[in-house]
N, C-alpha and C positions, 0 to 999 in steps of 0.2 A: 504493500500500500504506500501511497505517494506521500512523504510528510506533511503537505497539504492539510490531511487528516489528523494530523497532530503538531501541535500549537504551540507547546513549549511548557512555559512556566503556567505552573498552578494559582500562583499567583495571581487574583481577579479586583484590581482598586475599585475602592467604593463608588458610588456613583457621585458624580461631581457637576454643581450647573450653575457658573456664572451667569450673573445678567447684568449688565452693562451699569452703573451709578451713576443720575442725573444730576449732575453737577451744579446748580443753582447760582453763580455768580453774582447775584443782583439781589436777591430777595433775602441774604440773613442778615443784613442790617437794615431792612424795613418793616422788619415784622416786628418790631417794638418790642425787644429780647433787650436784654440792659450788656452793653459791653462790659466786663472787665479790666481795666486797665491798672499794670504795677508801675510808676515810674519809681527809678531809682536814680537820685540827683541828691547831693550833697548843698546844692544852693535854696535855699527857701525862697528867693525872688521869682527863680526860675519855674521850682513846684506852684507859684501862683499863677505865672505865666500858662504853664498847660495845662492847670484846674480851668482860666479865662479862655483857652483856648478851644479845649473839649466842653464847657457850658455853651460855646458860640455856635457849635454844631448840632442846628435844628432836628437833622433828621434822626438823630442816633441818640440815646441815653446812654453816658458812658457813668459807669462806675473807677474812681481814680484813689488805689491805694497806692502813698509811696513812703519809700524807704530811703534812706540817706547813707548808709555804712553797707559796707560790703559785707559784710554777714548780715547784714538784716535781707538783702536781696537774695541770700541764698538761700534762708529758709524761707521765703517769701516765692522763691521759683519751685524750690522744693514742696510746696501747697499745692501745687498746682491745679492753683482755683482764679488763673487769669486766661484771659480770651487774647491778648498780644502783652509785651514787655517794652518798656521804653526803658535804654540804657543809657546812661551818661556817659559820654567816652574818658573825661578826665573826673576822676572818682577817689579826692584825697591820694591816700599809699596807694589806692589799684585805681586798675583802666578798665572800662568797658569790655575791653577785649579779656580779661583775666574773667569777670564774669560770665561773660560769652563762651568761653572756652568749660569754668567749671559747670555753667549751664548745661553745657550737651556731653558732658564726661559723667551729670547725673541723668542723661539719657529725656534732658529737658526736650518736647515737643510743640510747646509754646512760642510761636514766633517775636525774634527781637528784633528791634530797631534802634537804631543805634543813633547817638546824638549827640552831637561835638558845640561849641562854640564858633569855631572857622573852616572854611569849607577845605578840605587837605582831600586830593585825590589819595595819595598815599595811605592816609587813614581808613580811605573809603573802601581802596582796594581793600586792605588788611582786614575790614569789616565783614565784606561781601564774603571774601575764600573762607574766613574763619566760622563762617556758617549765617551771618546777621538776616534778617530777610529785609531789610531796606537802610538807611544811611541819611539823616535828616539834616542840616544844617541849622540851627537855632536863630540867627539871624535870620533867617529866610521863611520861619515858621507862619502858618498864617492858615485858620479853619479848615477852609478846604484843601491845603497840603496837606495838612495832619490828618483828614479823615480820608484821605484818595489811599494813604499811606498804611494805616488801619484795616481799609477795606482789604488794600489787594494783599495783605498781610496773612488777613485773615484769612479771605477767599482761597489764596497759595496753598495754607497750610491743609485745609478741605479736598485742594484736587491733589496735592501729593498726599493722604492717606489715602484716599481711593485707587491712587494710582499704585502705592505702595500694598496696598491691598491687590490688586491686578495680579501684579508683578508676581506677588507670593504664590498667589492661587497658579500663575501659568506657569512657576517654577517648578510646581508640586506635581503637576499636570505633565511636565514636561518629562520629571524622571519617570513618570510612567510611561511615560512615548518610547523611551528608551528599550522599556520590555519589549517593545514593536520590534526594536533592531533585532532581538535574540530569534526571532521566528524562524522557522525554514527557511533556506536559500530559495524553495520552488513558490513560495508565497509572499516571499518580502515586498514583493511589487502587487500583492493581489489583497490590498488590506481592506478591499471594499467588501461589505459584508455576500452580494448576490454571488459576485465570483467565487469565495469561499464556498457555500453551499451549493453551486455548482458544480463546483469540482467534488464535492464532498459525497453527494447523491451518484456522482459518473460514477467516481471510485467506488463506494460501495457495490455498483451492477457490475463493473468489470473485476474486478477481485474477489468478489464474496458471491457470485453465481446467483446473483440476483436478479429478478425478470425486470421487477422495476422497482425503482426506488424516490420517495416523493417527500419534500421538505415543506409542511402548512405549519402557517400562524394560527393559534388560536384566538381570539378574541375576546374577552368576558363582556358580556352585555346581560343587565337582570332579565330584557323581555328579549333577547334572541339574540343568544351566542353566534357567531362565525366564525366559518374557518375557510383561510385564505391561500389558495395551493400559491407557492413561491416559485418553487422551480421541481423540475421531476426528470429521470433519466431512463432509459431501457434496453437490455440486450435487443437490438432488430429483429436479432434470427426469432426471438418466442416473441414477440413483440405481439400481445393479444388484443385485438381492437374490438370493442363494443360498439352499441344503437347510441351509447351516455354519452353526457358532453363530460367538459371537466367541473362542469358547476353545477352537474345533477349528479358524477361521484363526489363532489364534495359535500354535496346536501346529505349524501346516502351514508360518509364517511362522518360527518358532522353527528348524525342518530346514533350511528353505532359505537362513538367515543362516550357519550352523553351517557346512553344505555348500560357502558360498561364501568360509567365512572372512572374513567381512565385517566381523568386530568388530578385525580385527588389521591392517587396510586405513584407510588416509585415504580414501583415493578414493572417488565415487559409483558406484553398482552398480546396473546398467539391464538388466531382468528382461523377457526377450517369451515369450510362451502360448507358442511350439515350441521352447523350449530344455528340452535335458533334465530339468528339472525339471518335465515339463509336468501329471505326476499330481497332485504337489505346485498349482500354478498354475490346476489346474480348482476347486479350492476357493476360492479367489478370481473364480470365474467368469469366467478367462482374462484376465484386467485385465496390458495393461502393466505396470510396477513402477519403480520407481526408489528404492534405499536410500541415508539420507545417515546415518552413525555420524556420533554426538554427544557428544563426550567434556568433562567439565568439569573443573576444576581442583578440584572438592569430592571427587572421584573417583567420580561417576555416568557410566555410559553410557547414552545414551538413540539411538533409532532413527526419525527421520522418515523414513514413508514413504507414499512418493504413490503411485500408480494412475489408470491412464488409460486408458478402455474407445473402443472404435471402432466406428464404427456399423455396418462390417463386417466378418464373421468372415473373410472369407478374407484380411484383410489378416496379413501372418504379423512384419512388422516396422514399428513405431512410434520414429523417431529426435526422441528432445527434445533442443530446439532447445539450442545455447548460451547464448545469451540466459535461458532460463529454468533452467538449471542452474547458472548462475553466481549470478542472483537466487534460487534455493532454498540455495544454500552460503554464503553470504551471508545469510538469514535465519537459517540453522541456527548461524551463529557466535552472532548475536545471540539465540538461544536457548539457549546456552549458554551466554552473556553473566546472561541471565538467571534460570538455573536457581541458578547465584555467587551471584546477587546477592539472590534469591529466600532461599538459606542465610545467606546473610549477614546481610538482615534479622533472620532470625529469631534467627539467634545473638545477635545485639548486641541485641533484646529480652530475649530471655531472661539474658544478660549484667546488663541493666540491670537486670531485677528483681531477679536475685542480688545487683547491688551496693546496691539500696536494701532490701533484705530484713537485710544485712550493717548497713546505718549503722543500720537499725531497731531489731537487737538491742544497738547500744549509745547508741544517742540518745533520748528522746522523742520523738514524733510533731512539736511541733511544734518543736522546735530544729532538727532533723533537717531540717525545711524551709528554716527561716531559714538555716539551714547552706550550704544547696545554693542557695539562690539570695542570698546577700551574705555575702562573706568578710570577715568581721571577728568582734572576740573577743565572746563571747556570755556576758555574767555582769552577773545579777541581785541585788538583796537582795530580801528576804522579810521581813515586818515578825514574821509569827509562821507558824510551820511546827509538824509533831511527825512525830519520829524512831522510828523502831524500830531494833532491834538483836538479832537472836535469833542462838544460836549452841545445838551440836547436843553437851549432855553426852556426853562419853565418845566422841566421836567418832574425834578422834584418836588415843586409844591403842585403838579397835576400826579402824582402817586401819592400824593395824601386823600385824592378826592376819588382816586378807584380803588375798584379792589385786586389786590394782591397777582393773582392772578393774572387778571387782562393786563397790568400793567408789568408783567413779563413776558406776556406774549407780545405785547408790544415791541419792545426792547428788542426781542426777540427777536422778529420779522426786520425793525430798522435796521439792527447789525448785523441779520443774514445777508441784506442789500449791501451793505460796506462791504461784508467780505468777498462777496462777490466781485465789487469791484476793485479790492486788495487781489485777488486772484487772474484778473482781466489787466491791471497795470504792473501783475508780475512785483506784487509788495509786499512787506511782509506785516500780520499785523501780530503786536507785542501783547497788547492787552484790552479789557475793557474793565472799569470802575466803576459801578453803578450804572450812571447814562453817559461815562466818557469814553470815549475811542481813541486807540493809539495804534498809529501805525507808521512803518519806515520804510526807506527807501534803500540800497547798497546793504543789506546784512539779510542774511548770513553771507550771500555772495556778492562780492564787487559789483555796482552797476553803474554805470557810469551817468547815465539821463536819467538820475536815482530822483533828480528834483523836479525834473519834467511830468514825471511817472506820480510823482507824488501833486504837482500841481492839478493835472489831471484832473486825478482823483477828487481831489478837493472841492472843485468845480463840478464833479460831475454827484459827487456828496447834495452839494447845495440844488442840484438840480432834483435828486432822489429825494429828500428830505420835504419836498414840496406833495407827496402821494401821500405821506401821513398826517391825521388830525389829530385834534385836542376833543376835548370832552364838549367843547362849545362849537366843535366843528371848524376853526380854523388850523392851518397850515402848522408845523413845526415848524422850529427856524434852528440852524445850527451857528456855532461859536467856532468859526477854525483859528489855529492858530500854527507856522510854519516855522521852520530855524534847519537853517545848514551847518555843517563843521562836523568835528570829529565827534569820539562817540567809543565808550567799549562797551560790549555785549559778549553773553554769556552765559551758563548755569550760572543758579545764582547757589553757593557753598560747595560742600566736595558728596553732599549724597542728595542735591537737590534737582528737582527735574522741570523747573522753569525759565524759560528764557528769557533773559530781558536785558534792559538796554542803560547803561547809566554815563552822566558827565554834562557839562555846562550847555552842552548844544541841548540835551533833554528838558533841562529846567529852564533855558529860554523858551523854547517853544511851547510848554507849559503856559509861561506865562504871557505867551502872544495869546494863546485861548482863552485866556483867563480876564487878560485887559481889553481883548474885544470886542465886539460890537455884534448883536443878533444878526444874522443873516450874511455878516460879512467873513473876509477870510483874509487874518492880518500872518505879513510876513515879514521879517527881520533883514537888516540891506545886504547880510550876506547870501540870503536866498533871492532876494530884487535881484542881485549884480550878475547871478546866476542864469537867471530866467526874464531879465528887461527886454530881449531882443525878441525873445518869442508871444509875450502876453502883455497883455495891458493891467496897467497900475496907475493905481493913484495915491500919492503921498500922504501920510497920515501927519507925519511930522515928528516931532520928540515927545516923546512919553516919560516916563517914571517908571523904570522896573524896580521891582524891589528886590535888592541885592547885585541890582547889575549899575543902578544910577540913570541915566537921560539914553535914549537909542532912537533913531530913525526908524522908525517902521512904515510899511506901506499896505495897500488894499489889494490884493490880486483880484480884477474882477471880468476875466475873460482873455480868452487869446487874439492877436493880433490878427488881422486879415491881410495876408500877403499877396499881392499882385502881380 
């Protein structure tokens, strides 16, 4: 007999059925949940400052306990009864980062954010590898940086448990993929369940001098069981053809399993033409029988069964042999071996693409690879990138006025439109906070028309944004805001699985979104000087950023018409 028929290890994993975790980015800080916030700062000016600052944020109720010594934050992390961690980077005798460090050596899962007095990339970096989930500048502090900061903090740490969950389930899944490799050489490539029982039902007729041999599903149904013929095989030379089709022997084969109680039996069940069943049995054109139930650990029952014709009628009884019942109870394990193993495969593919489907919606394509095949931190610089930033006027005080729901499906629908057009100008997008959108230009991979591609977009944002309404039935209007220059992007820590983007080009463009104006799309003169020849602008003039001092900004408000 062909190994085909035999499957390998005994060995049968439980049954296993991911399904997929809807990730909700928008809705846990509007369901009127109370944040937890610990700061730990050594300045009491300071702890007023972000008591004044976290009161300013309407939508959210934060709770704010803090602690001033570096042991008070470690039994205070050690609680772990906070929703994110604000750290002070310069903390008397210790540094943020010594906290940072003993935080995740006590296997803290609480996200930090880390928080300096001047803005030092160097510290920022040293922040980000040493695990931070964000990097705040104190002078630059201000309501809605603090809560964009909180959100996607929080939000982060939500899609890496899920994902970190994935990952577990499809590693666990995986080493039993591995049992797959041990199988036959004549089956490794036939892991599909029909093929196996194909071949399983031929082998039987051709090795075991069997007329035919037939592999059904059972069915349980309270008002009317079925049974489903799969596949069936036959010596030609005895090959005995009835008036029956195959679904009036199965009706006839369906009475006589029921009648004999066969499915609530271990044991084999050996059927001769003059047993009372013999009306039943003329539909089979009197064939010997033998039933062997086949029960698997997936919870299928299936039914091999044989037939064996004799070349004459008057014979009234046909005894098979031991021998060849114990080698068919024996195949039939190993068919049930294999029906596992058949589920199994397919779980743990479908497994697999759910968990690369998962790192997909929060990686690029190609980190996402680099990811998966070498562990180490992944961060880049970029000599020159450009930024977007749009966020959704009136957003948030129009989700105080629906409900919960619609006002994610909302959200919903407008940034499936953006990403769409992030995927049409070839962009990539980093994030979404609440109702803001982030996306860029040149990252992961070099592009060179990185600002063209993002002006676009921008433009064709303010056009899309025109199909959505408010509660009163007029138009949205969006807030863009634009910035060119460098830029590093990255994992953000050494076991985190978010990409994102940090450095002064980010926090100006930030704050072109932020100092704009509804419906317009303001951009910085090193995106103007960029993109003057191909679009039209109109000069905003000098502003006030805060933290940057006085900048020229201008309106991008269509392309130029060239003749």
């Amino acid at each position: 007999m062909q190994s085909a028929l035999f499957l390998g290890s005994e060995s049968r994993p439980n049954r296993v059925n991911i399904a997929p975790k809807v990730i909700n980015l928008y809705r846990s800080m509007n369901s009127g949940s109370i944040v937890k916030v610990l700061l730990v700062e050594d300045d009491e000016d300071d702890y007023l400052i972000a008591r004044e600052l976290l009161t300013e944020i309407g939508s959210t109720q934060y709770e704010l306990e803090w602690v001033s010594t570096y042991e008070e934050a470690l039994e205070a992390i050690e609680s772990d009864r906070h929703d994110v961690i604000l750290v002070d980077f310069y903390l008397g005798r210790h540094t943020g980062l010594e906290i940072l460090q003993a935080a995740l050596e006590k296997s803290c899962q609480t996200p930090i954010i880390m928080l300096t007095g001047l803005g030092d990339r160097e510290v920022d970096s040293q922040a980000i590898q040493a695990g931070a989930s964000d990097y705040l500048v104190k002078s630059q502090l201000n309501p809605q940086l603090l809560e964009r900061s909180i959100r996607h903090s929080i939000d982060r740490k939500r899609v890496e448990e899920a994902l970190k969950e994935s990952e577990a389930r499809f590693r666990d899944l995986a080493k039993r993929e591995a049992l797959l490799n041990r199988l036959a050489k004549q089956i490794r490539n036939s892991l599909e369940l029909p093929a196996i029982l194909d071949a399983a039902v031929s082998e039987i007729c051709t090795l075991l001098e069997i007329d035919r041999c037939r592999f059904i599903w059972y069915k349980k149904s309270d008002k009317n069981p079925t049974f489903e013929l799969v596949c069936q095989a036959s010596k030609s030379a005895t090959t005995r053809r009835t008036a029956y089709t195959d679904a009036e022997e199965m009706e006839a084969l369906g009475k006589i399993i029921l009648q004999l109680n066969a499915l609530e039996e271990s044991s084999v069940f050996c059927i001769n033409p003059n047993s009372e069943m013999r009306d039943l049995m003329g539909v089979f054109g009197f064939a010997f029988m033998m039933l062997i139930p086949i029960r698997t650990r997936v919870g299928k029952t299936g039914i091999l069964v044989c037939e064996r014709w004799l070349p004459f009628p008057s014979i009234s009884r046909y005894d098979w042999d031991g021998d060849r019942v114990e080698l068919l109870l024996a195949v039939a394990d190993q068919i049930a071996i294999a029906i596992d193993q058949a589920e199994l495969y397919e779980r743990t593919r479908v497994a697999k693409e759910q968990s690369d489907r998962l790192l997909l919606n929060v990686l690029p394509h190609t980190i996402a690879e680099h990811l998966k095949n070498r562990n180490e931190i992944i961060a880049d610089s970029f000599e020159e990138v450009t930024v977007l930033f749009a966020d959704i006027v009136n957003f948030t005080e129009l989700s105080s006025r629906i409900p919960a729901q619609k006002m994610v499906q909302l959200l919903n629908l407008i940034f499936s439109t953006f990403d769409r057009l992030a995927d049409k100008h070839n962009l990539e997008k980093i994030k979404t906070i609440g109702d803001a959108y982030m996306v860029v230009g040149g990252v992961p991979l070099p592009k060179p028309d990185h600002a063209e591609a993002i002006a676009n977009m921008a433009l064709e944002m303010q056009q899309e944004i025109n199909n959505f309404y408010q509660d009163d039935g007029k138009p949205f209007s969006l807030r863009i805001g634009i910035n060119t220059g460098p830029a590093v992007a990255g994992v953000i820590g050494t076991k985190k699985f978010i990409y994102d983007l940090w450095g002064d080009t980010v926090n100006v463009a930030s704050r072109m979104e932020s100092q704009g104006e509804a419906g317009r799309i303001q951009v910085t003169a090193a995106t103007y000087e960029r993109l003057n020849s191909q679009y039209v602008f109109e000069k905003r003039g000098a502003i006030a950023v805060k933290g940057k001092g006085e900048m020229i900004t201008y309106w991008l408000t269509g392309f130029k018409v060239l003749y």
